[in-house]
N, C-alpha and C positions, 0 to 999 in steps of 0.2 A: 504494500500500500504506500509505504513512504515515497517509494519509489517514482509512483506514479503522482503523487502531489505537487505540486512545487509553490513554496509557499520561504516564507523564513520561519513562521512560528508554527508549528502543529498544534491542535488538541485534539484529544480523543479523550472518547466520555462512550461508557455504557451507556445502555438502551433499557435498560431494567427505571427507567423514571424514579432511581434515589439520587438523583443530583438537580440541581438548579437552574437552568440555562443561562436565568440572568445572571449568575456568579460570575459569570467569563469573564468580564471586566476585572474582576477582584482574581480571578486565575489569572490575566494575561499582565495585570500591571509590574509585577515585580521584575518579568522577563523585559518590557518595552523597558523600563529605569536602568536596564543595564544590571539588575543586582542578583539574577538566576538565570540559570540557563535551562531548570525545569522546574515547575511547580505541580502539587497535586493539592486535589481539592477536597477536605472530608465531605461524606455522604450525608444527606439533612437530617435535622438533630432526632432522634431516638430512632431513627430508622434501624440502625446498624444494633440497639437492644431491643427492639423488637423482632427480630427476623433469625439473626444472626445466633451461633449458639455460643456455647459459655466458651468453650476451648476456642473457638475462633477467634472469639474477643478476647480473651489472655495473651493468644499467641499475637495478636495488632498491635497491644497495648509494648508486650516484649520487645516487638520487630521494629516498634515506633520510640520505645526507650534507647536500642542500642543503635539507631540511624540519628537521632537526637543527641546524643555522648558523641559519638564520632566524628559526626559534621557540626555541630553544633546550629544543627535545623531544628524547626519545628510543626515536625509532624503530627499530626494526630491518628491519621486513617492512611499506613501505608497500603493497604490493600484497594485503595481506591480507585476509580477505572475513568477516574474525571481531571485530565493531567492535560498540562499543556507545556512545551519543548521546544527548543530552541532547532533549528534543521540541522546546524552543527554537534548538538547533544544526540541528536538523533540519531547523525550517522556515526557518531562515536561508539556510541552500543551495538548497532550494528555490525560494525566494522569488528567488533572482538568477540563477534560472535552468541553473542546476548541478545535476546529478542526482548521490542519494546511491545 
């Protein structure tokens, strides 16, 4: 898909209607400031303890603890599917083989 885009910024967002559409602005502004080269976006508020089960959410909260210590970001919802990227982050992932 990247492939065929051509754009400088991507988003991609699930289709499951727990994300926002109007957020985009608030997903895309850190990228245009210059200050990311990818953001993601948490899922709207109690969706993710209403649906989701207990281990999934321990294991979010872990995965979103030790990305947070390491980068000193602030994640809440890495499992999120509502992300937007810069085309150079894009192809970086790609490129070592990592799919985004």
């Amino acid at each position: 898909m990247f492939e065929q885009v051509d754009a400088d910024i991507l988003v991609m967002v699930d289709g499951d209607d727990t994300y926002e559409a109007a957020a985009v602005g608030a997903l895309l502004e850190p990228i245009l400031k210059g200050d990311a080269d990818m953001t993601v976006a948490a899922r709207q508020h109690g969706y993710a303890e209403k649906v989701l089960s207990a281990f999934h959410l321990l294991g979010n909260k872990l995965i979103c603890g030790i990305i947070n210590r390491a980068f000193g970001a602030k994640i809440s919802d890495i499992f999120s599917g509502y992300r937007a990227f810069t085309r150079e982050a894009a192809a970086q992932t790609s490129n070592h083989g990592g799919g985004i």
